[in-house]
VOPAMI-90155 format. One record per residue (C-alpha): residue in three letters; x, y, z. Coordinates in steps of 0.5 Angstrom, whole numbers. Example, Ala and Ser with C-alpha at 12.3 -4.5 7.8 and 13.67 -1.06 7.14 Angstrom:
# VOPAMI-90155
   code      xx      yy      zz
    ALA      25      -9      16
    SER      27      -2      14
# end
This chain:
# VOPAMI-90155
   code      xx      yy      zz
    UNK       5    -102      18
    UNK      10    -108      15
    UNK       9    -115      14
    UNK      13    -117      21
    UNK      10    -113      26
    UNK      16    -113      30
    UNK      20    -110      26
    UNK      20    -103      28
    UNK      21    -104      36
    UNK      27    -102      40
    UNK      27    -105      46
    UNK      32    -101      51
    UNK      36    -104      56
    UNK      42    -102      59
    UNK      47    -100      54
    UNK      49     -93      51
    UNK      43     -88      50
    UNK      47     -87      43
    UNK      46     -95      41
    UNK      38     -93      41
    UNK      39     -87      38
    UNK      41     -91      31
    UNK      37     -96      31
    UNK      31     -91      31
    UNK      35     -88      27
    UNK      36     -93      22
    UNK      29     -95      22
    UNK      27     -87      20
    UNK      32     -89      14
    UNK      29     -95      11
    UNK      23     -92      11
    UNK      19     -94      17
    UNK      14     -89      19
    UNK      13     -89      27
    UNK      18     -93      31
    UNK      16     -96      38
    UNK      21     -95      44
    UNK      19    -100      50
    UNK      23    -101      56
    UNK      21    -103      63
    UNK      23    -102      71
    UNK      29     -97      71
    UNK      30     -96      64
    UNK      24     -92      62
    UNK      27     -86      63
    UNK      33     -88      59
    UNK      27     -90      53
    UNK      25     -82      55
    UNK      33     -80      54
    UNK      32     -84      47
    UNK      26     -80      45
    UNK      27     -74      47
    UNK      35     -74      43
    UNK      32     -78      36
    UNK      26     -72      36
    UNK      30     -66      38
    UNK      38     -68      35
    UNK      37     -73      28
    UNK      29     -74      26
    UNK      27     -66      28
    UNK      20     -67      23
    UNK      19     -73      28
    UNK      14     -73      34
    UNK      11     -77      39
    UNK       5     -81      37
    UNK       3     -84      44
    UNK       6     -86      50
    UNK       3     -92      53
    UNK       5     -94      62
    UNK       3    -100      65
    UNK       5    -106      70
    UNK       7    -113      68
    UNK       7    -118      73
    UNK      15    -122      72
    UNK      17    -129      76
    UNK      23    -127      80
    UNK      28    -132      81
    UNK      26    -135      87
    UNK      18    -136      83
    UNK      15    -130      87
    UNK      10    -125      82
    UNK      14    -118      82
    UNK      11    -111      78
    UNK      14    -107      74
    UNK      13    -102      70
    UNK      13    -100      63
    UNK      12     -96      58
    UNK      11     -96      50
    UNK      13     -90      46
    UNK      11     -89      39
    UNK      16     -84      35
    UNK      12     -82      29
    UNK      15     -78      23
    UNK       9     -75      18
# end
């Protein structure tokens, strides 16, 4: 991997699936090897929508190494514990 283990993370929100798309994008363009999409509660399916267009569209020779779910518990704001969902995708170019 690279010296800053965080560098190759994107983490979907709420803006545009295209912003994602760059930013895999670029990070494929500086010489990155995988990229790790992360996303929680409804944006999952949006970190889905990522993968699937940079795979399909702009990087044709990546691949989808590995998709991790799971729960995380989160202090909602009146200080009660709430599970969401996660998903880590990881976006391999050989």
């Amino acid at each position: 991997m690279t010296e800053n283990a965080d560098s190759n993370v994107v983490f979907i929100g709420k803006k545009p699936a295209m912003s994602y798309v760059l930013a895999c994008v670029t990070q494929f363009n500086d010489g990155q090897s995988d990229v790790i999409l992360r996303a929680r509660g409804r944006a999952i399916s949006h970190a889905v929508d990522v993968a699937e267009i940079v795979k399909n569209k702009f990087v044709r020779d990546a691949s989808i190494g590995n998709v991790t779910i799971g729960t995380e518990q989160v202090s909602g704001e009146s200080g009660e514990k709430l599970n969401v969902s996660s998903i880590e995708i990881i976006l391999q170019k050989p």
